[in-house]
N, C-alpha and C positions, 0 to 999 in steps of 0.2 A: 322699266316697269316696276312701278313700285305695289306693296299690300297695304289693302285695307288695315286700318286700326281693329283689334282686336277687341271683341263683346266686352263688356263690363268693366270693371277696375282693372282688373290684371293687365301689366304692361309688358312687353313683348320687346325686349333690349335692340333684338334686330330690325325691327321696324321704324324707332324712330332714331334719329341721331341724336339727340341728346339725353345727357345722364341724368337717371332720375334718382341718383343721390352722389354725392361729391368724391372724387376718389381717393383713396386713402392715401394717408400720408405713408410713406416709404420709411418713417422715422421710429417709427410705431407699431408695434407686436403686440396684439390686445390691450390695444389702449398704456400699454406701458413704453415709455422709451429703449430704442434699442442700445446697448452699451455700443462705444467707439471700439471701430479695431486697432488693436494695438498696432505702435509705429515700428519705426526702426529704433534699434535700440542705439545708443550713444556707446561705442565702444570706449572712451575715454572715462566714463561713470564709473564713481568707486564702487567696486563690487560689493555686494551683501556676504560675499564669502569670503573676502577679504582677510588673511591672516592674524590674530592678534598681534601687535605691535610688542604688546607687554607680556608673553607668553616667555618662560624660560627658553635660553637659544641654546645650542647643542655645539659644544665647542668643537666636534670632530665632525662638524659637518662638512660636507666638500674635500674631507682629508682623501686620497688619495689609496682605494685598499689596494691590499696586495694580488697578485697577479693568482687567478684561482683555474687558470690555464694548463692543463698538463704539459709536459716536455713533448715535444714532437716525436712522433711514434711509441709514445707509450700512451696507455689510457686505461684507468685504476678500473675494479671492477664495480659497474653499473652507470658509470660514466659514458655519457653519450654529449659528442660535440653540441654547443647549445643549449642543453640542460641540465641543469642541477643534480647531483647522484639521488640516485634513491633511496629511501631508508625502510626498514620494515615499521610498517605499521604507519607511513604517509600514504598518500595518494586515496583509492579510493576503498570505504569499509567495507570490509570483509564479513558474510555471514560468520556468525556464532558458529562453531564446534555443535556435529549433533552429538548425543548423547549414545555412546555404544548398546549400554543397556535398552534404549529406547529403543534400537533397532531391532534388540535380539527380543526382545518382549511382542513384537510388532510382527517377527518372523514366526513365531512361537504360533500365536494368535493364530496367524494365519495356516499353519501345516495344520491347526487343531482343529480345520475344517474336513480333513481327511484321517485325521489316527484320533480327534477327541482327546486323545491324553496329556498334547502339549496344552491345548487349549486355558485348563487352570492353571500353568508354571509362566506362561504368558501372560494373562492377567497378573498374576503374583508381582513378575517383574517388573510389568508396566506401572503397577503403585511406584515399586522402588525408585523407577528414572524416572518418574513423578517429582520424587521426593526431592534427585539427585539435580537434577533439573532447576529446581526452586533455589537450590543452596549454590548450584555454581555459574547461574543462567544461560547455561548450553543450551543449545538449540534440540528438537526432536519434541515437543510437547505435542505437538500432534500425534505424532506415532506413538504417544506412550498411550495417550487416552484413548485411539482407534485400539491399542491394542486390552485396554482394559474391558473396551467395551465388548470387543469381538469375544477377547477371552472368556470373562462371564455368560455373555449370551451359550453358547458353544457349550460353556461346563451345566449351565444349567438342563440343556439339554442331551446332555449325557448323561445328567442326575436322572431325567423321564425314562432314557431310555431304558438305564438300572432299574429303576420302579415298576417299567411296565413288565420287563425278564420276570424278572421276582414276584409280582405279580400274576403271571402267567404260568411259571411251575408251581406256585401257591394251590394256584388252581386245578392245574391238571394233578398234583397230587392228592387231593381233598375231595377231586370228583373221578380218583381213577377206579376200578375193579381190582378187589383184588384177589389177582389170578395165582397166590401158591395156595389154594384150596381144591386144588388136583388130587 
C-alpha cells in the first residue's frame, strides 16, 4: 500500500523513492575538504628529535660509576634499598615557619574578648609580627592581621565602655542631693 503524494510543493522523503537533491559527498564538511587521516608512521624515518650530530660529546660518558651500594648488612642513615638518601631541604616544600609573635598577638586578641585588657597588647603586637614577618617571610600573616583587627575593635570598645562609666558618675554626681545638710 502505498500514500498519496502530498498537497502542494512540500515533498515528503518517505513517499517517493527518489532524492530530491544528490547526496553529499562523504569527502566534504561544509563544503570544505576533509583532511587525510594520518598513516602509519615509517619507523625507519630520521627523527625530528634526533640528537645533534655536532653537539659537544662528554668524554665520561658510558664510564662506568662507582658502586653506590652499601655493604651487606649495613645501611647509613636515610638510606632505604632503591632510593637515593635523603637530604634536608629535597623532596617536597615545606610550609614557611609561622611567626611566634604572630601567634601570641592572635592569642592576646582573643582572651581580650573576655578581660579587655589584653585586647590592646595584642593589637600592639600584631603590628610588630607584621613587621617581623615582611623582614624574614615567616609564615603567620594572617594571624598577625586577624589579631590586629580583633585587637583594635575590642579596645575601642573598652574605650566606650570607660566613657560611658565616667559619664555615668559625671552625672549622678552633678544631679545628686546633697544630703550633709542634716
Amino acid at each position: 500500500m502505498t500514500n498519496p503524494p502530498p498537497p502542494g510543493n512540500w515533498s515528503d522523503p518517505t513517499w517517493s523513492a527518489q532524492r530530491s537533491s544528490p547526496a553529499p559527498d562523504p569527502t566534504l564538511v561544509a563544503g570544505q575538504p576533509v583532511p587525510a587521516q594520518p598513516g602509519p608512521v615509517d619507523p625507519y624515518a630520521p627523527s625530528p628529535y634526533a640528537p645533534d650530530p655536532y653537539a659537544p660529546v662528554d668524554p665520561y660518558a658510558g664510564a662506568k660509576q662507582p658502586a653506590t651500594q652499601p655493604m651487606p648488612g649495613y645501611a647509613p642513615p636515610g638510606y632505604a634499598p632503591g632510593y637515593p638518601p635523603q637530604y634536608p631541604g629535597y623532596g617536597y616544600p615545606q610550609p614557611p615557619k609561622t611567626n611566634g609573635m604572630a601567634i601570641a598577638a592572635f592569642v592576646l586578641a582573643l582572651i581580650g574578648f573576655t578581660s579587655c585588657i589584653t585586647a590592646p597588647i595584642g593589637a600592639i603586637l600584631g603590628h610588630v609580627a607584621q613587621k617581623q614577618i615582611r623582614l624574614s617571610g615567616e609564615g603567620g600573616a594572617g594571624m598577625a592581621k586577624a589579631a590586629i583587627i580583633v585587637g583594635w575593635i575590642l579596645t575601642g570598645f573598652l574605650v566606650l565602655v570607660i566613657l560611658f562609666y565616667v559619664a555615668a558618675i559625671v552625672y549622678a554626681i552633678a544631679t545628686s542631693n546633697d544630703s550633709s545638710s542634716y
